[in-house]
C-alpha positions as MATLAB code, in Angstrom:
seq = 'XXXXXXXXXXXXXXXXXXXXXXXXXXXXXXXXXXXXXXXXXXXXXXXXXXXXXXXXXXXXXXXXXXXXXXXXXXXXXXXXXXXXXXXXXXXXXXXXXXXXXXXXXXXXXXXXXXXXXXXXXXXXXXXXXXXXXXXXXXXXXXXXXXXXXXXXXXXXXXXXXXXXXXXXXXXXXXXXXXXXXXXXXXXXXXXXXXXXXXXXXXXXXXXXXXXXXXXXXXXXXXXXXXXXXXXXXXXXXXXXXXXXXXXXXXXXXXXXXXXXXXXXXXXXXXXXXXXXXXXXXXXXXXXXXXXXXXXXXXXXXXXXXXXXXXXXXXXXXXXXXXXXXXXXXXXXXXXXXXX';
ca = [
      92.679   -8.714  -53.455;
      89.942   -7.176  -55.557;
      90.981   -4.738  -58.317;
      89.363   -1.908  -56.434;
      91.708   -2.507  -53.597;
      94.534   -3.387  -55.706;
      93.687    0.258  -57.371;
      93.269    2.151  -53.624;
      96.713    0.469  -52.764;
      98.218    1.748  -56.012;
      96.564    5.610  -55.585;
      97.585    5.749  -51.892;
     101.685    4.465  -52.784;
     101.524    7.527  -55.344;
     100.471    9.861  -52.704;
     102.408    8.502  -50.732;
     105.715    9.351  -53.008;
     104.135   12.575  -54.259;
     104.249   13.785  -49.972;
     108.079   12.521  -49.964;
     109.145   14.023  -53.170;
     107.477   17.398  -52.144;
     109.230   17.217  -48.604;
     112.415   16.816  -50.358;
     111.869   19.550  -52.681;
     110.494   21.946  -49.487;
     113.849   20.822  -47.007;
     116.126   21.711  -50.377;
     114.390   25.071  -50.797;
     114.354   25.721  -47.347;
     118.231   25.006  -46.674;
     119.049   27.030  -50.470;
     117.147   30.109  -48.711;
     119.427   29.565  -45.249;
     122.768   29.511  -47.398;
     121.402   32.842  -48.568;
     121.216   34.267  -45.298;
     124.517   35.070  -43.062;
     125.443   32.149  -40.489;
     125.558   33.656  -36.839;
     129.345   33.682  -35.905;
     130.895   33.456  -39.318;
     133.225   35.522  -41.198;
     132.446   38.959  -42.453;
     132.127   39.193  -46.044;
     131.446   42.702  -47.783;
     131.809   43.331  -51.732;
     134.641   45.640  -52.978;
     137.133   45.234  -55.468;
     139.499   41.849  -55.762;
     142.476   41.830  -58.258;
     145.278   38.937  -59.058;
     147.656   41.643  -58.568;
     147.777   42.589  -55.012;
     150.764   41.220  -52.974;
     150.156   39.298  -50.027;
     146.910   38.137  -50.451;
     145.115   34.760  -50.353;
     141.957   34.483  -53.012;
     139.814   31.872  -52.373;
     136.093   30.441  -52.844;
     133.879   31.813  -50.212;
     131.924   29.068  -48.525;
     130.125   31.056  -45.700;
     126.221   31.259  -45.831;
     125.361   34.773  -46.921;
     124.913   37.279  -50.007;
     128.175   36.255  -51.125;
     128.420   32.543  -50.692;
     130.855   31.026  -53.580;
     131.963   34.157  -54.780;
     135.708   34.934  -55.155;
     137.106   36.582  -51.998;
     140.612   37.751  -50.775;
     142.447   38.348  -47.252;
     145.436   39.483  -46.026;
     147.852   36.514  -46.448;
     148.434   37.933  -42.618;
     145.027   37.527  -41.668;
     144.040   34.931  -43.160;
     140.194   34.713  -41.125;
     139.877   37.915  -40.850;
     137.009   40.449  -42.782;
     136.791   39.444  -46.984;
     136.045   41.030  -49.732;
     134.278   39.403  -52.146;
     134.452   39.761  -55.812;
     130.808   39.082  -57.247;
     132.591   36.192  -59.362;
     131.341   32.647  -58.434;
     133.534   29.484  -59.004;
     133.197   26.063  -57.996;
     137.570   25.787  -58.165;
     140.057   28.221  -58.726;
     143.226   28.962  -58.983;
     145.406   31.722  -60.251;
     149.144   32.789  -60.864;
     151.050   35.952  -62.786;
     147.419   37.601  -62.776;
     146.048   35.006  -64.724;
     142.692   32.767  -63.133;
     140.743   30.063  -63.968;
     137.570   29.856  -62.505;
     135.458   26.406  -63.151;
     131.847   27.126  -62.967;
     128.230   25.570  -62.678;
     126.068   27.312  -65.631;
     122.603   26.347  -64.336;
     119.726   25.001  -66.093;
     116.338   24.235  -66.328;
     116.919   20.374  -66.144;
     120.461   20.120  -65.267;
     123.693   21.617  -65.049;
     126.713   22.327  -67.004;
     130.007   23.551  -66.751;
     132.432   25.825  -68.390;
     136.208   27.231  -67.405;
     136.578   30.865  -67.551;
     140.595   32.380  -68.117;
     140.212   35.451  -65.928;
     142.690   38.905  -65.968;
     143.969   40.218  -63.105;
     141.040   42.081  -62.419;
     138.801   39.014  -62.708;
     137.086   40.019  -66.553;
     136.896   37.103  -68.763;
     139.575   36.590  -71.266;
     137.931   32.937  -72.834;
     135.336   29.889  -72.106;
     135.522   26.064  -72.877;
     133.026   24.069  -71.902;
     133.582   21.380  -69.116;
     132.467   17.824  -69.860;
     131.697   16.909  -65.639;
     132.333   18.070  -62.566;
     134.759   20.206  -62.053;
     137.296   19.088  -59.511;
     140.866   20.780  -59.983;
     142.410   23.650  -61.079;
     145.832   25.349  -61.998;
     147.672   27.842  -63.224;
     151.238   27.701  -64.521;
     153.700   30.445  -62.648;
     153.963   32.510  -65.575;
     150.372   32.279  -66.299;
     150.903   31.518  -69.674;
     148.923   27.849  -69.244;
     145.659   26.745  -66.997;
     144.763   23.205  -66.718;
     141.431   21.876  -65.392;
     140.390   18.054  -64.045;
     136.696   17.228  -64.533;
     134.809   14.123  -63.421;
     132.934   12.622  -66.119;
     131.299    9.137  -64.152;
     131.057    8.869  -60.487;
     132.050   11.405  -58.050;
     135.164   10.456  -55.695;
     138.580    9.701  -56.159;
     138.316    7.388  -52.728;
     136.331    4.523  -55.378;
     137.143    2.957  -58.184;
     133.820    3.653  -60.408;
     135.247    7.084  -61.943;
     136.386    8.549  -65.080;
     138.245   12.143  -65.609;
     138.611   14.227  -68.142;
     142.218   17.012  -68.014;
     142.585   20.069  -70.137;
     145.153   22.519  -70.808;
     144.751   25.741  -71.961;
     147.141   27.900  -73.686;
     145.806   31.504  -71.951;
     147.963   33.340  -74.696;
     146.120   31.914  -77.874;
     143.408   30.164  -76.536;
     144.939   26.882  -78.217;
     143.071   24.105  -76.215;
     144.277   20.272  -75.567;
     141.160   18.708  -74.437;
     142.867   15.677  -72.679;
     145.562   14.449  -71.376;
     144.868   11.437  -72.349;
     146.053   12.283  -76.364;
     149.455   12.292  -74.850;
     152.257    9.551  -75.403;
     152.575    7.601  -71.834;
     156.191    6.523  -71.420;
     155.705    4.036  -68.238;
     159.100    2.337  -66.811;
     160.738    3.211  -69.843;
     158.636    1.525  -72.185;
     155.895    3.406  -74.276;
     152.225    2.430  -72.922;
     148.658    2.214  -73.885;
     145.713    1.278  -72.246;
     141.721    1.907  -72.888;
     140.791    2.929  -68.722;
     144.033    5.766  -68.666;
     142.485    8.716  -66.898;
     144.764   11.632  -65.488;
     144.018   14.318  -62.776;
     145.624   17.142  -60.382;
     148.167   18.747  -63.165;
     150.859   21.008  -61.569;
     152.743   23.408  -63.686;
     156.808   23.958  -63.684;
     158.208   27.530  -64.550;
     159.638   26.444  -67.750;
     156.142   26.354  -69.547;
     156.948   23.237  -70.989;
     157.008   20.796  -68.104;
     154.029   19.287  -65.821;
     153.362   16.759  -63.211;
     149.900   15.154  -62.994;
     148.756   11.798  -61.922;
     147.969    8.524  -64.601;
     146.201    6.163  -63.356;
     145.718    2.265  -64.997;
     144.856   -0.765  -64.331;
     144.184    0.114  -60.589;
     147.510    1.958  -59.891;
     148.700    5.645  -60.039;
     152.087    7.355  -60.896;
     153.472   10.311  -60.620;
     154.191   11.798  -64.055;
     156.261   14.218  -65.919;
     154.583   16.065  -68.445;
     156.210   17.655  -71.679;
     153.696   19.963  -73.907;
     156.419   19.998  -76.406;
     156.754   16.574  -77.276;
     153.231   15.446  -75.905;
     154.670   12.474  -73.846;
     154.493   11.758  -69.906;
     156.693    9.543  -68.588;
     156.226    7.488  -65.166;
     158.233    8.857  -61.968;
     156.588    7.215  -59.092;
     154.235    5.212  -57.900;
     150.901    6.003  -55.673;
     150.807    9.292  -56.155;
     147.685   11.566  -56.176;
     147.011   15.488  -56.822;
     150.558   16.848  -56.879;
     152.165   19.843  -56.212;
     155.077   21.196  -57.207;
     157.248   23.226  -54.657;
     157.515   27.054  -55.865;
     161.721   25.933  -55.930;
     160.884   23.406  -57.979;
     162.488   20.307  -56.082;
     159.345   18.474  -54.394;
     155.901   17.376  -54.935;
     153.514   17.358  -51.969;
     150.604   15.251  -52.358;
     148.141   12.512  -51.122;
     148.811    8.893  -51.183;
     146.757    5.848  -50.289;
     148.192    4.060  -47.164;
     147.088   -0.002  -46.359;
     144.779   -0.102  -43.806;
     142.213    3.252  -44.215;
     139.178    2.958  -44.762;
     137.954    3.315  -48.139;
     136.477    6.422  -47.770;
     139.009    8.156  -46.194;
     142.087    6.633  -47.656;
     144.562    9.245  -48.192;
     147.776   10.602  -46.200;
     149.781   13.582  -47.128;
     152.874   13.396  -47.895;
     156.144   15.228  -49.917;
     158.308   13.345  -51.927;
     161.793   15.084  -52.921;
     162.147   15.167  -56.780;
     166.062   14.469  -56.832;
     166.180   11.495  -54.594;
     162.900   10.003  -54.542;
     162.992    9.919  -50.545;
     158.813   10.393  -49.422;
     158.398   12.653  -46.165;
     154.935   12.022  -44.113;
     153.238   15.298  -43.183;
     152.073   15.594  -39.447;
     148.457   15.573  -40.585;
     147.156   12.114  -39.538;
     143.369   12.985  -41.669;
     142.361   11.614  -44.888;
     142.992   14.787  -47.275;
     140.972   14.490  -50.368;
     142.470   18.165  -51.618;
     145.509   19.025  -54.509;
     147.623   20.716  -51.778;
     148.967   24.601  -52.601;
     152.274   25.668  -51.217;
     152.113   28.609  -48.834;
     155.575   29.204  -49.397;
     158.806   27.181  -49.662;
     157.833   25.356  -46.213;
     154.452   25.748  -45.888;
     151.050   23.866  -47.511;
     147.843   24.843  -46.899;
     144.595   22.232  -47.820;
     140.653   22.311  -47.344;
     139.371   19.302  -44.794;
     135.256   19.109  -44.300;
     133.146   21.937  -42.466;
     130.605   23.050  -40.839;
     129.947   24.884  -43.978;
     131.597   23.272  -46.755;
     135.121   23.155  -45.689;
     137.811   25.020  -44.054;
     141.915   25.718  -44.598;
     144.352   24.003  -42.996;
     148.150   24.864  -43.223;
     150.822   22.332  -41.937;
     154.943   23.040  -42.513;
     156.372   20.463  -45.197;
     159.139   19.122  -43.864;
     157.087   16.832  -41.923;
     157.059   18.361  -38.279;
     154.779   20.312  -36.421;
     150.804   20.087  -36.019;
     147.940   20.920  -38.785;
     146.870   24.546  -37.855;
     143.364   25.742  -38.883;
     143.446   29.427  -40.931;
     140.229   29.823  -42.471;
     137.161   28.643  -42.136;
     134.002   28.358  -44.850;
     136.794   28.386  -47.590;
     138.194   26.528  -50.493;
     140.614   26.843  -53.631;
     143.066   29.029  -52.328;
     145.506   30.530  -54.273;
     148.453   33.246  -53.100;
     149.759   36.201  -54.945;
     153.252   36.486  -54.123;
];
């Protein structure tokens, strides 16, 4: 091959790359302006005023294509897919409890992204910031609301691999006293104190005592269950395979997902509910793979996001293992219930 054809070959590849990389940059455009637009059939979203405050509501991330899409939006804990209003406030997660939110947030820029936590009042103003080293990926609130925690993906994407690392914060929402990471803490595992360089922890769930959490370690290819004291800054090993937990508003179980032999690898989570006295694990009567951190309803009742046509939509299921999943929302995400 001549240089002159070697050169043609080389010129037409680059044109070649320079059609497919404007395609892609067209099809993204074009699908960004159709999420802007309202989907035929979906939910009807109209601005107004949301506040932490109001009994017997769900709040939630809005995932219906439309003015409004990610914005902060609340039902009637009675109708849960009925009409929302939507807040104006855009998070990625969020959770709140005892008027206090945290909303985790993509700050857009001209190269890339970043990511901060807001603490939000009841009427969703914002009390403090901390940046967010990755992705954000789970959020709490602790029942008095005097504590938020945050999980953040720092290297890969999934909790169904192996190839990731996280990153979990806790925020004191009374003096804006920040612990960056979990993984500062002293790790009491089968009695014996532990240390190893790939610890990474995720999903933390807050007691009423605001001293004591639950969150998931995992090492070495295994996770645990742990308990969590902000006093003392230990955690201490409970139980094995556990992921995302959840503790019961009473106080005496943890729902979460587990990884059962014989999924696939993409999908290779259960739910289940494990009773915090006697150990004893309950399966829940939803037979999917739930990648979510579970929120309880109520005493007997957990509600979780599965995939959707548009993004994902809520699922409740009683916790006591019986019954069938029942879909409540669709387009929907993070919910959290003022009580």
């Amino acid at each position: 091959m001549t240089l002159r054809s070697r050169i043609l070959v080389l010129l037409s590849a680059l044109a070649v790359l320079a059609a497919v990389a404007l395609a892609s940059v067209l099809h993204a455009s074009a699908r960004a302006e159709r999420r802007d637009h309202t989907q035929a059939g979906g939910p009807k979203v109209t601005p107004g005023t949301v506040t932490l405050t109001a009994p017997g509501h769900m709040i939630f991330r809005n995932m219906a294509w439309g003015p409004h899409r990610d914005e902060l939006t609340t039902v009637p804990v009675s109708a849960p897919s009925g009409p929302r209003t939507a807040s104006g406030v855009k998070c990625l997660r969020f959770y709140a409890a005892a008027g206090t939110g945290v909303c985790l947030q993509a700050v857009h820029g001209p190269v890339s992204d970043t990511y901060r936590a807001l603490i939000l009042d009841a009427n969703l103003h914002t009390r403090a910031r901390y940046d967010v080293p990755g992705i954000p990926s789970r959020a709490r609130v602790s029942p008095t609301g005097h504590y938020a925690a945050w999980t953040a993906f720092v290297g890969g994407d999934s909790y169904a691999g192996t190839n990731f690392s996280t990153r979990t914060a806790i925020a004191d929402t009374r003096t804006g006293a920040l612990i960056p990471s979990l993984e500062a803490f002293r790790i009491i595992r089968d009695g014996r104190p532990y240390q190893a360089a790939d610890v990474n922890f995720w999903g933390v769930t807050f007691a009423p005592d605001d001293r004591t959490f639950y969150a998931t370690l995992a090492t070495k290819g295994s996770t645990y269950l742990v308990r969590g004291d902000l006093h003392t800054r230990t955690v201490t090993t409970l139980h094995s395979n556990v992921e995302c937990p959840s503790l019961s508003p009473d106080g005496t179980r943890i729902a979460y997902k587990k990884r059962v032999k014989g999924l696939p690898k993409d999908a290779p989570w259960r739910l289940y509910v494990l009773s915090l006295r006697t150990m004893h694990e309950t399966p829940l009567a939803e037979t999917r793979s739930v990648d979510d951190q579970t929120v309880w309803k109520d005493t007997h009742t957990l509600v979780y996001a599965l995939p959707g046509d548009y993004g994902a939509d809520l699922y409740e299921i009683p916790a006591n293992g019986t019954g069938t999943p029942r879909r409540i929302s669709v387009s929907a995400v993070s919910p959290a219930y003022v009580r």
